[in-house]
GUTOR-212026 format. One record per atom (N, C-alpha, C): residue number from 0; residue in three letters; atom name; x, y, z. Coordinates in Angstrom, 1 decimal, always signed. Layout:
R,NUM,Ala,CA,X,Y,Z
...
This chain:
R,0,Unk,N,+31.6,+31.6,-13.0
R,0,Unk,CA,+31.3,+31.5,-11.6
R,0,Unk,C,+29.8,+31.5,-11.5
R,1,Unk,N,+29.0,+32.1,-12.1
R,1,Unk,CA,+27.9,+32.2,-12.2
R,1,Unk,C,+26.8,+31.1,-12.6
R,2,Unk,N,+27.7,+30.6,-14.0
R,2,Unk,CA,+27.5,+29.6,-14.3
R,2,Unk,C,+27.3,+28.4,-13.0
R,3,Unk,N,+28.4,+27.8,-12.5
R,3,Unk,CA,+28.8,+27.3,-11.6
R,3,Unk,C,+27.7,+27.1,-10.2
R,4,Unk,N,+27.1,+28.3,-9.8
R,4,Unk,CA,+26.5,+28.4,-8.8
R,4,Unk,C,+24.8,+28.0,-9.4
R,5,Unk,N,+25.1,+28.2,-10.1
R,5,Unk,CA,+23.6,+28.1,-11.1
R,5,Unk,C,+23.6,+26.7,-11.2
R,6,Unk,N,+24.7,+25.7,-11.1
R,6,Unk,CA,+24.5,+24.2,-11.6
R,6,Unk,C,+24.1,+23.6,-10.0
R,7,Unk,N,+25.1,+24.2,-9.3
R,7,Unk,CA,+24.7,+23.8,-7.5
R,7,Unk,C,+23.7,+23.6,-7.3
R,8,Unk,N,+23.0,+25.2,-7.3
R,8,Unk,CA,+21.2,+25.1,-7.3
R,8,Unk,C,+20.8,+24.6,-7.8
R,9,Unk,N,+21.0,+23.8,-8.3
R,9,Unk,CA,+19.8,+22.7,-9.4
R,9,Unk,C,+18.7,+21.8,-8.5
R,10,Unk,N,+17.4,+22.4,-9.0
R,10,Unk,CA,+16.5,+21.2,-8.1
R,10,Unk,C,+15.2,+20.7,-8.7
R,11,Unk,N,+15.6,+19.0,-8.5
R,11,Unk,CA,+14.9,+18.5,-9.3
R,11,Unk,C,+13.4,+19.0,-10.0
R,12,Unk,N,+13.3,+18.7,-11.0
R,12,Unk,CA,+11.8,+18.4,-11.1
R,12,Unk,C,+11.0,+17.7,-10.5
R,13,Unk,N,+9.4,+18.6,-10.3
R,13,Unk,CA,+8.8,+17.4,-9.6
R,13,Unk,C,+8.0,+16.5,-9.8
R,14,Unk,N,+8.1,+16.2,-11.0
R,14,Unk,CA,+7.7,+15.0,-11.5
R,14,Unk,C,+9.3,+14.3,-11.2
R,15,Unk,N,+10.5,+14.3,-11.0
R,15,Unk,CA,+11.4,+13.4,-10.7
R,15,Unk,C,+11.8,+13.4,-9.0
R,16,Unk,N,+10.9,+14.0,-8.5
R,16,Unk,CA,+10.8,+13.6,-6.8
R,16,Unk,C,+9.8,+12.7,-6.4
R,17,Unk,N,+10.1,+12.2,-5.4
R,17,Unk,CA,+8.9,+11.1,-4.5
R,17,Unk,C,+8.8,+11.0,-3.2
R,18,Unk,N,+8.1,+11.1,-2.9
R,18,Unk,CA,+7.6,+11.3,-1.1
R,18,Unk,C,+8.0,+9.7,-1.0
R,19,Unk,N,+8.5,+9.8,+0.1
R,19,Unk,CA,+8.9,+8.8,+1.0
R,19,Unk,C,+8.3,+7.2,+1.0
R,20,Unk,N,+7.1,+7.7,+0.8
R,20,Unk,CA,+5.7,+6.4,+0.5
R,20,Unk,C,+6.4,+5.8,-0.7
R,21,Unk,N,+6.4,+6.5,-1.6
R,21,Unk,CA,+6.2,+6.3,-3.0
R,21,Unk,C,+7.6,+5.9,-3.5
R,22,Unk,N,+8.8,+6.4,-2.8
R,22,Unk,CA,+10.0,+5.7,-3.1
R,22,Unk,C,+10.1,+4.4,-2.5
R,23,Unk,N,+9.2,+4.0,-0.9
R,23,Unk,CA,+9.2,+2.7,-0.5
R,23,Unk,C,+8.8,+1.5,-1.4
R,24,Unk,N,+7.3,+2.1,-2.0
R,24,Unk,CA,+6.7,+1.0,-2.5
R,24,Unk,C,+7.4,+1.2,-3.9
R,25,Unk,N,+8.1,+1.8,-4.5
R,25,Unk,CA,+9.0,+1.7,-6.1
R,25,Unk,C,+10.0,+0.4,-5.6
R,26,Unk,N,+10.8,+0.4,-4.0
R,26,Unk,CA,+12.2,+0.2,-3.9
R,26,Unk,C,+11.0,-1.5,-3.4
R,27,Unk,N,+10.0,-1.2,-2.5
R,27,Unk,CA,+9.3,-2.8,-2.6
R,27,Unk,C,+9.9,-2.8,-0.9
R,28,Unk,N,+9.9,-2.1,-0.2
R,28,Unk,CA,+10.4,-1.7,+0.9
R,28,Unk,C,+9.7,-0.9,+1.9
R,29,Unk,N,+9.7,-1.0,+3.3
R,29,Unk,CA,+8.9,+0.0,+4.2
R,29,Unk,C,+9.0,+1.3,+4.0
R,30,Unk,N,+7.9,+2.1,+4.5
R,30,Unk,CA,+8.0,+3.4,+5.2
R,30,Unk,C,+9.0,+3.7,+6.0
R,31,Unk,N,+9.7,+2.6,+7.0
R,31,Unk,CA,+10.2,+3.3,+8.1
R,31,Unk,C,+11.5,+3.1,+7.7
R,32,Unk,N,+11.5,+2.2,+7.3
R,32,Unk,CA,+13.3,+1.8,+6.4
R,32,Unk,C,+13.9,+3.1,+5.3
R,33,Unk,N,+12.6,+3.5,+4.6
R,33,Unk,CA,+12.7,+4.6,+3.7
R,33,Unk,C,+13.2,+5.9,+4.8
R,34,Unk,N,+12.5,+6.3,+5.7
R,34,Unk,CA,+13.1,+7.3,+6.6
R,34,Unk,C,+14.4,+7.1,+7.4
R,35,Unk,N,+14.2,+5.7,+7.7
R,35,Unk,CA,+15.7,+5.9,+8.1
R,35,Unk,C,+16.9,+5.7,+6.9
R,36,Unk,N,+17.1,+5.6,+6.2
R,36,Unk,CA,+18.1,+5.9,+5.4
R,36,Unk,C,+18.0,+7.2,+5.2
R,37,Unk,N,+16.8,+8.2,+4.9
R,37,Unk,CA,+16.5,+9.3,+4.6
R,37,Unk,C,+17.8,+10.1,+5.9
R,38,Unk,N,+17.3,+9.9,+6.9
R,38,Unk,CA,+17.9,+10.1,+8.7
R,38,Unk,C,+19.4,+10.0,+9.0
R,39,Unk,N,+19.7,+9.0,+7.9
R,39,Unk,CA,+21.2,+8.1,+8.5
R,39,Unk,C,+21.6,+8.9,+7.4
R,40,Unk,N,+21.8,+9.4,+5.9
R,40,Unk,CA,+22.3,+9.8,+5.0
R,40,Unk,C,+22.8,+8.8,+3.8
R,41,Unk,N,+22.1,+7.1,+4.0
R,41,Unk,CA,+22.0,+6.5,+3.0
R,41,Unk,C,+21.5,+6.7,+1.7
R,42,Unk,N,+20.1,+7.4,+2.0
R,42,Unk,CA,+19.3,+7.7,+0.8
R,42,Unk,C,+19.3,+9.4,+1.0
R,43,Unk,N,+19.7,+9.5,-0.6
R,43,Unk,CA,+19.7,+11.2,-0.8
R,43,Unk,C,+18.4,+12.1,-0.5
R,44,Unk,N,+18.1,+13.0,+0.0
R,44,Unk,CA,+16.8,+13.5,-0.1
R,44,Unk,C,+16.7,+14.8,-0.6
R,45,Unk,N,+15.7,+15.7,-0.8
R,45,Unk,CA,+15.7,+17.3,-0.5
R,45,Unk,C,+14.3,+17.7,+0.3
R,46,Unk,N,+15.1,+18.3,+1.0
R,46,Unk,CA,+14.1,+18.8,+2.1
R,46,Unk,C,+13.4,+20.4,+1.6
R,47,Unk,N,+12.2,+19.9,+1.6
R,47,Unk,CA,+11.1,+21.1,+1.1
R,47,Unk,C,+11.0,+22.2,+2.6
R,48,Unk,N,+10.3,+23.3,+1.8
R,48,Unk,CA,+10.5,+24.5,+2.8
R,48,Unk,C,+10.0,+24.2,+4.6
R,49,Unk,N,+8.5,+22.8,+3.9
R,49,Unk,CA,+7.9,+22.5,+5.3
R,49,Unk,C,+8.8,+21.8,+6.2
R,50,Unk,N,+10.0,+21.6,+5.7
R,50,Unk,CA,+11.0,+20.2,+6.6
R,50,Unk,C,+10.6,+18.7,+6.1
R,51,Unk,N,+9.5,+18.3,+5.2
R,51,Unk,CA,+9.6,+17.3,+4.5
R,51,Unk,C,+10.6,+16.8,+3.8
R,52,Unk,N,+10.9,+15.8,+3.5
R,52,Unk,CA,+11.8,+14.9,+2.2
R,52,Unk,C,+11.2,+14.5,+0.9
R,53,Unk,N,+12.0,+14.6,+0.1
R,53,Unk,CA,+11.3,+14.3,-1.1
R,53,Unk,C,+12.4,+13.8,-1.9
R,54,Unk,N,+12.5,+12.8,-2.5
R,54,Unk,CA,+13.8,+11.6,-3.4
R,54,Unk,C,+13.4,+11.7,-4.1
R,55,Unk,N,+14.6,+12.0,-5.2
R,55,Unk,CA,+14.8,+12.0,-6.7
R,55,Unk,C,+14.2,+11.3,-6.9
R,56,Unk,N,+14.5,+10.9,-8.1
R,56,Unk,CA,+14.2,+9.7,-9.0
R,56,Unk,C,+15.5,+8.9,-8.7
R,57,Unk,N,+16.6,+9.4,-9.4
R,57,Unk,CA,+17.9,+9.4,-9.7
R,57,Unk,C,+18.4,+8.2,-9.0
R,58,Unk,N,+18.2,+8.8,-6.9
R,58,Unk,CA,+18.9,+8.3,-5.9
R,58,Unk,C,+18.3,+7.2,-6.1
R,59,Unk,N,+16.9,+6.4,-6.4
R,59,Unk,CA,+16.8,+5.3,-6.6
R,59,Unk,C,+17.5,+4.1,-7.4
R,60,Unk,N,+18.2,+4.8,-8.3
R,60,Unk,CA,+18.6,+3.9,-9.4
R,60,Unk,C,+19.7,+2.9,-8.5
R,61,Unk,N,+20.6,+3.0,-7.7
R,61,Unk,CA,+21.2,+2.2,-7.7
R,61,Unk,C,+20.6,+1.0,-6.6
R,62,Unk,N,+19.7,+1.5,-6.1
R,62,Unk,CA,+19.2,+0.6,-5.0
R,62,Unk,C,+18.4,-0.5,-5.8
R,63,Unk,N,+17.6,-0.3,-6.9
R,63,Unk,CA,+16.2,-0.7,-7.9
R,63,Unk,C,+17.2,-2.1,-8.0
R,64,Unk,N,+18.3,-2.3,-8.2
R,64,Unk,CA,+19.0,-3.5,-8.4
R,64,Unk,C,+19.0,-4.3,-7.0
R,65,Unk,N,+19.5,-3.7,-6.2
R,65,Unk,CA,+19.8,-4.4,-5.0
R,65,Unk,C,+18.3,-5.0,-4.6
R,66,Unk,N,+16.6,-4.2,-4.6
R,66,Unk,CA,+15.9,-4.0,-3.9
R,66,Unk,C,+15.2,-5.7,-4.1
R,67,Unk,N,+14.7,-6.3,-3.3
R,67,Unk,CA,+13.7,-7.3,-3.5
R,67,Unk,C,+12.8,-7.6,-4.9
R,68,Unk,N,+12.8,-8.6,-5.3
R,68,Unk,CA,+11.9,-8.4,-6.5
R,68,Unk,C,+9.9,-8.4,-6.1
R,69,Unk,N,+9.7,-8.1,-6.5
R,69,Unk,CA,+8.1,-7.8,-6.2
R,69,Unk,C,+7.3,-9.0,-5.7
R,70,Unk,N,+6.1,-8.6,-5.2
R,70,Unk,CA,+5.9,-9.7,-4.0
R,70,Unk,C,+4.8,-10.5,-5.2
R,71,Unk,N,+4.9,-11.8,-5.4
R,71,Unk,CA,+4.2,-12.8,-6.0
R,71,Unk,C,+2.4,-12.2,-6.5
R,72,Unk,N,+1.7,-12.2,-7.5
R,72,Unk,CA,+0.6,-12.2,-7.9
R,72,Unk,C,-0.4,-12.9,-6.7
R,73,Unk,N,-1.7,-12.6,-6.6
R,73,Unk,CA,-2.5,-12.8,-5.8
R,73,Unk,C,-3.3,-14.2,-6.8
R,74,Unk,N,-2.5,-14.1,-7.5
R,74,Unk,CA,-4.0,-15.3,-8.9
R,74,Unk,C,-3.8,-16.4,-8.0
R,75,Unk,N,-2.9,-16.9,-7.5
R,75,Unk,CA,-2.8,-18.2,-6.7
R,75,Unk,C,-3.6,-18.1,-5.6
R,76,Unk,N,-4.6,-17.0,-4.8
R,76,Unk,CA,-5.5,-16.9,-4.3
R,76,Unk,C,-6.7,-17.4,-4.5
R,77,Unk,N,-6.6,-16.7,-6.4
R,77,Unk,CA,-8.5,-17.4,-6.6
R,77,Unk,C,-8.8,-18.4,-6.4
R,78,Unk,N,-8.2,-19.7,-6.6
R,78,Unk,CA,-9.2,-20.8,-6.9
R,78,Unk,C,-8.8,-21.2,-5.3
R,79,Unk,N,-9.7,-21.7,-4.0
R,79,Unk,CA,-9.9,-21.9,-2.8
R,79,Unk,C,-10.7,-22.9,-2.6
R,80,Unk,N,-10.5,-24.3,-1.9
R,80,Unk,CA,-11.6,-24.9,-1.3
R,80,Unk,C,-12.3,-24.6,-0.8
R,81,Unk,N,-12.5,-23.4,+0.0
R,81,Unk,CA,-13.0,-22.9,+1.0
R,81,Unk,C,-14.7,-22.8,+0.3
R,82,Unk,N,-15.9,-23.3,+0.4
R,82,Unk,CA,-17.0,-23.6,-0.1
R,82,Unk,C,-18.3,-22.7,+1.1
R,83,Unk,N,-17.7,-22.4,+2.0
R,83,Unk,CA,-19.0,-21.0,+2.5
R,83,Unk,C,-18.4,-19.6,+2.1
R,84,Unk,N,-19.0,-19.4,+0.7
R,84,Unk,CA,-18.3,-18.3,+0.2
R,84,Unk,C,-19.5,-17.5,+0.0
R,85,Unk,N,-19.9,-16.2,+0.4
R,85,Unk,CA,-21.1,-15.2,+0.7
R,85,Unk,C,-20.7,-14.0,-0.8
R,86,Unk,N,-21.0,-13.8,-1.9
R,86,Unk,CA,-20.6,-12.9,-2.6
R,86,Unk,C,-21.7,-11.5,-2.3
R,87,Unk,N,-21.0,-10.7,-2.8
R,87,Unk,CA,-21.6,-9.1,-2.2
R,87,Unk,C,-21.0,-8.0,-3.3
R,88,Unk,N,-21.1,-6.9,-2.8
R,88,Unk,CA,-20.7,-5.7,-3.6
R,88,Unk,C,-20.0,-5.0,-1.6
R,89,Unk,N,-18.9,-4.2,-2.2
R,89,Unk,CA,-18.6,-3.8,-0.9
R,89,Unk,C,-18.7,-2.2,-1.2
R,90,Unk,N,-19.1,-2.4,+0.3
R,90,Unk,CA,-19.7,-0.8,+0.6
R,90,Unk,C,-19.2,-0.1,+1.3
R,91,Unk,N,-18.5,-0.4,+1.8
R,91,Unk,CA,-17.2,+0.6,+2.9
R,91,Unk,C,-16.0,+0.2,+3.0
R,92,Unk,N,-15.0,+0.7,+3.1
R,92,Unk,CA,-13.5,+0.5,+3.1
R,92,Unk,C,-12.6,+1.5,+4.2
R,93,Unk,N,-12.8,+1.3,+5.4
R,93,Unk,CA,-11.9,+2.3,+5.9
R,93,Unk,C,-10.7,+1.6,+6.4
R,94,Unk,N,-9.7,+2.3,+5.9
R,94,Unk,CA,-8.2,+1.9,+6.7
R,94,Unk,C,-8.0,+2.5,+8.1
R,95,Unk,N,-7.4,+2.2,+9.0
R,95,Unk,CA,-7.0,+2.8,+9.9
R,95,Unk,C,-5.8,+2.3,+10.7
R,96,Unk,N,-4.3,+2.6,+10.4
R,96,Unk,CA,-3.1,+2.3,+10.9
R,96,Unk,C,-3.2,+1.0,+10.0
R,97,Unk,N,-2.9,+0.0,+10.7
R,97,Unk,CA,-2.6,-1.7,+10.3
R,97,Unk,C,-3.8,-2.5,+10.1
R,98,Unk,N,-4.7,-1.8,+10.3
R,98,Unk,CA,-5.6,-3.2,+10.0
R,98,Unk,C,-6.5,-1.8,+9.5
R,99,Unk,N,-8.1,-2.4,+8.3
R,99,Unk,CA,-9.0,-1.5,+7.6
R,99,Unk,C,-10.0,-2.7,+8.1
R,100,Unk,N,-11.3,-1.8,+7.7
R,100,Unk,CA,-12.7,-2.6,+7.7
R,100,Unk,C,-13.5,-2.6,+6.6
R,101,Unk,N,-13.8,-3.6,+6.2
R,101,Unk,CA,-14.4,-3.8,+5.1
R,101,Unk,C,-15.7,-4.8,+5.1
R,102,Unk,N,-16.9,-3.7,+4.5
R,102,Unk,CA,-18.0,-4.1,+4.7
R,102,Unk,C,-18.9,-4.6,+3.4
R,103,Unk,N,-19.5,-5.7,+3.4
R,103,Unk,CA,-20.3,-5.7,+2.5
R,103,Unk,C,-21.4,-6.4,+2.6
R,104,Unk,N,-22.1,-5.9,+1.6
R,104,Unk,CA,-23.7,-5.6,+1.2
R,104,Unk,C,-24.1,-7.4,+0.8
R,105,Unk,N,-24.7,-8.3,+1.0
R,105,Unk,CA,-25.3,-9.6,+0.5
R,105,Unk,C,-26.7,-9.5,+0.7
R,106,Unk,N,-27.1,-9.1,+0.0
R,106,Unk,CA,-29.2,-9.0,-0.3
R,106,Unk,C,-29.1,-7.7,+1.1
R,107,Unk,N,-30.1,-7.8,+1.9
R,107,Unk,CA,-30.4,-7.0,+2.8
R,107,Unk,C,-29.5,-6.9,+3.9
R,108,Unk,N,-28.5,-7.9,+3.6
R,108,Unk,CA,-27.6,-8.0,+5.0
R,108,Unk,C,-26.1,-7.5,+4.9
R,109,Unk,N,-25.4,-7.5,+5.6
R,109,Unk,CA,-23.9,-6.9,+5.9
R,109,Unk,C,-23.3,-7.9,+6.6
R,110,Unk,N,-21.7,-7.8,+6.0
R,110,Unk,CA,-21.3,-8.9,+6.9
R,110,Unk,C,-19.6,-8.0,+6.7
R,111,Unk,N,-19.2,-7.4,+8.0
R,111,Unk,CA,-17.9,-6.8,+8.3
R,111,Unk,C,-16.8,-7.1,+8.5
R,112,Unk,N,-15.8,-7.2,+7.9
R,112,Unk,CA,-15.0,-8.2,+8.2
R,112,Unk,C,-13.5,-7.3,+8.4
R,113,Unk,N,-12.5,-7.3,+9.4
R,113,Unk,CA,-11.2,-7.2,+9.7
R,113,Unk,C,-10.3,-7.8,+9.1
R,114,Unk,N,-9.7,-6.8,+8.2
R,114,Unk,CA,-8.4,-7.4,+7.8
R,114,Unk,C,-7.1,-6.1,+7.7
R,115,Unk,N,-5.6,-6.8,+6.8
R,115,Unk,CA,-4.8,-5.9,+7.1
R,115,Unk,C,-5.2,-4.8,+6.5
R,116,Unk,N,-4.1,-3.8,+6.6
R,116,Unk,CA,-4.4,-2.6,+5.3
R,116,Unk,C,-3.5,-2.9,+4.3
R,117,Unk,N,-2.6,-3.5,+4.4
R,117,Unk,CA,-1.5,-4.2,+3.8
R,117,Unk,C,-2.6,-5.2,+2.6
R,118,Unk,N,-3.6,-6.0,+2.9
R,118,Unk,CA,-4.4,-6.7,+1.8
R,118,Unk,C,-5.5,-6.2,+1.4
R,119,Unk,N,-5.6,-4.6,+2.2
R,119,Unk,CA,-6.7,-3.8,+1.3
R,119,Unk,C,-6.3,-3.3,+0.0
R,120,Unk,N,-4.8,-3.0,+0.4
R,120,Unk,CA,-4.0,-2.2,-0.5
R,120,Unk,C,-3.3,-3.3,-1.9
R,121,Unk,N,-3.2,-4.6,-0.9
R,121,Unk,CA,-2.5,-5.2,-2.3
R,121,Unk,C,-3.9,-5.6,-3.4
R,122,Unk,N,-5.0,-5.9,-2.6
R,122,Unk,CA,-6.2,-6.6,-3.7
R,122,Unk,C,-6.7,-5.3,-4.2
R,123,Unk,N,-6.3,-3.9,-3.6
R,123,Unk,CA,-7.1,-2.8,-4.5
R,123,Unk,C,-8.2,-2.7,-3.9
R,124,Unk,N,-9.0,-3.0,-3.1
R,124,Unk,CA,-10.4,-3.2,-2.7
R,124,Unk,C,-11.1,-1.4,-2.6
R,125,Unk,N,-12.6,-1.5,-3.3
R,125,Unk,CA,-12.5,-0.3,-3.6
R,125,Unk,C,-14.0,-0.3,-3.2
R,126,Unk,N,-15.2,+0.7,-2.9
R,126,Unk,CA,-16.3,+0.9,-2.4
R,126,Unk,C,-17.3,+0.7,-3.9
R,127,Unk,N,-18.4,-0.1,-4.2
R,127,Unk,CA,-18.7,-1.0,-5.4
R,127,Unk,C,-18.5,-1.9,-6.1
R,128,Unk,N,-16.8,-2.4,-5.4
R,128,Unk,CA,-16.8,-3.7,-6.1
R,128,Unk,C,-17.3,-5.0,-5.8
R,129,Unk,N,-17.3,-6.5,-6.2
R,129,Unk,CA,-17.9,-7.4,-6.0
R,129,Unk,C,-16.6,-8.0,-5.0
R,130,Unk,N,-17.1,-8.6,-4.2
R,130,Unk,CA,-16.3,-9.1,-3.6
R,130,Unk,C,-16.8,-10.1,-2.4
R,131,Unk,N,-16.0,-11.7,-2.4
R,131,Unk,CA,-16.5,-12.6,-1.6
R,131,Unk,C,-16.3,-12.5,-0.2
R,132,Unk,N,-16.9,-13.2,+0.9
R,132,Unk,CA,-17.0,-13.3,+2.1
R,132,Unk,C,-16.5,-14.3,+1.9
R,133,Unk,N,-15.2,-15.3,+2.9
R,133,Unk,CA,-15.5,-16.8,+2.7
R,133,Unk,C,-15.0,-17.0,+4.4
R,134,Unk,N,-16.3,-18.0,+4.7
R,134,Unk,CA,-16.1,-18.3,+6.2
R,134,Unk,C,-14.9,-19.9,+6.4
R,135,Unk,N,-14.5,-19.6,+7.5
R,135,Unk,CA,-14.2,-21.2,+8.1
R,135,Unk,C,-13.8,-21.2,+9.1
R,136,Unk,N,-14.9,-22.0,+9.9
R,136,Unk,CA,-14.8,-22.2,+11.1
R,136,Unk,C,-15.5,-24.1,+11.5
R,137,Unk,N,-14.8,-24.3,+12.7
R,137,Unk,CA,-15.6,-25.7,+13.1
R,137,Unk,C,-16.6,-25.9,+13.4
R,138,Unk,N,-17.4,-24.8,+13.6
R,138,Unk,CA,-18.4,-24.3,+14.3
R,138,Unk,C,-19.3,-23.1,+13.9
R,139,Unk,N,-20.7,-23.5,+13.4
R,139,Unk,CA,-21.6,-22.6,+12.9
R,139,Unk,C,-22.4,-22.5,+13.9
R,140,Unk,N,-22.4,-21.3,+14.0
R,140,Unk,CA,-24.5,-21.5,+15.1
R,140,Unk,C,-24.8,-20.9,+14.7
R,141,Unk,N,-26.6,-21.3,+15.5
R,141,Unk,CA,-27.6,-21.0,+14.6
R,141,Unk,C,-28.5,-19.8,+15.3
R,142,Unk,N,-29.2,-18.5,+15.1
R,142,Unk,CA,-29.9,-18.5,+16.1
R,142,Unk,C,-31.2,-18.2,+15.6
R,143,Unk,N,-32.3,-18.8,+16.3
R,143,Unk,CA,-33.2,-18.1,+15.8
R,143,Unk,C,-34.2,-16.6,+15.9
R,144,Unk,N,-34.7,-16.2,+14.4
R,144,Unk,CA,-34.7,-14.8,+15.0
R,144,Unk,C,-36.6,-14.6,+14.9
């Protein structure tokens, strides 16, 4: 009996748990999709003392088949017509919700640019690395300073 109740209790290691995030991006799937299954009783969880969830490893296994295969390499990015291309070192990176800011350094100047957080996150973009500006528009002006 002892035995028995001793097997019940069993709780994972935690190196074989994953926050919510971290089983999204394994499965190649949202945050919010990950909670609701978490919600609806699709996906197994264990809820820590704070009321957090935290997934096995395990409960992933049968989904890793079903789940999307990974989203395509960025290499088909590099090579670009696009010929007003400003290279720099970037110097700030803040995320904030859906979209991050990312700033970089070209000689004395800065040039800011809006994008997702979703392509902060897939290109890795990190505070020191090199990284291009590329403009295109129909329309340049000029002003003088």
């Amino acid at each position: 009996m002892l035995q028995a109740e001793h097997e019940r209790c069993f709780i994972p290691t935690s190196d074989s748990l994953l926050k919510p995030r971290e089983a999204a991006a394994e499965l190649g799937l949202s945050y919010p999709t990950i909670k609701q299954w978490i919600l609806t009783g699709k996906l197994e969880s264990v809820k820590t003392p704070g009321g957090h969830h935290l997934i096995p490893r395990a409960a992933l296994a049968p989904l890793l088949k079903a789940a999307p295969k990974r989203k395509e390499s960025r290499e088909r990015f590099r090579n670009v017509s696009g010929r007003n291309q400003l290279v720099g070192r970037i110097v700030e990176v803040k995320v904030n919700g859906l979209l991050a800011k990312v700033v970089l350094s070209i000689g004395d100047q800065r040039i800011t640019s809006i994008i997702t957080a979703d392509a902060v996150r897939e290109m890795q973009l990190r505070k020191g690395q090199t990284a291009a500006a590329l403009m295109k528009a129909t329309e340049v002006m000029i002003c003088r300073v």
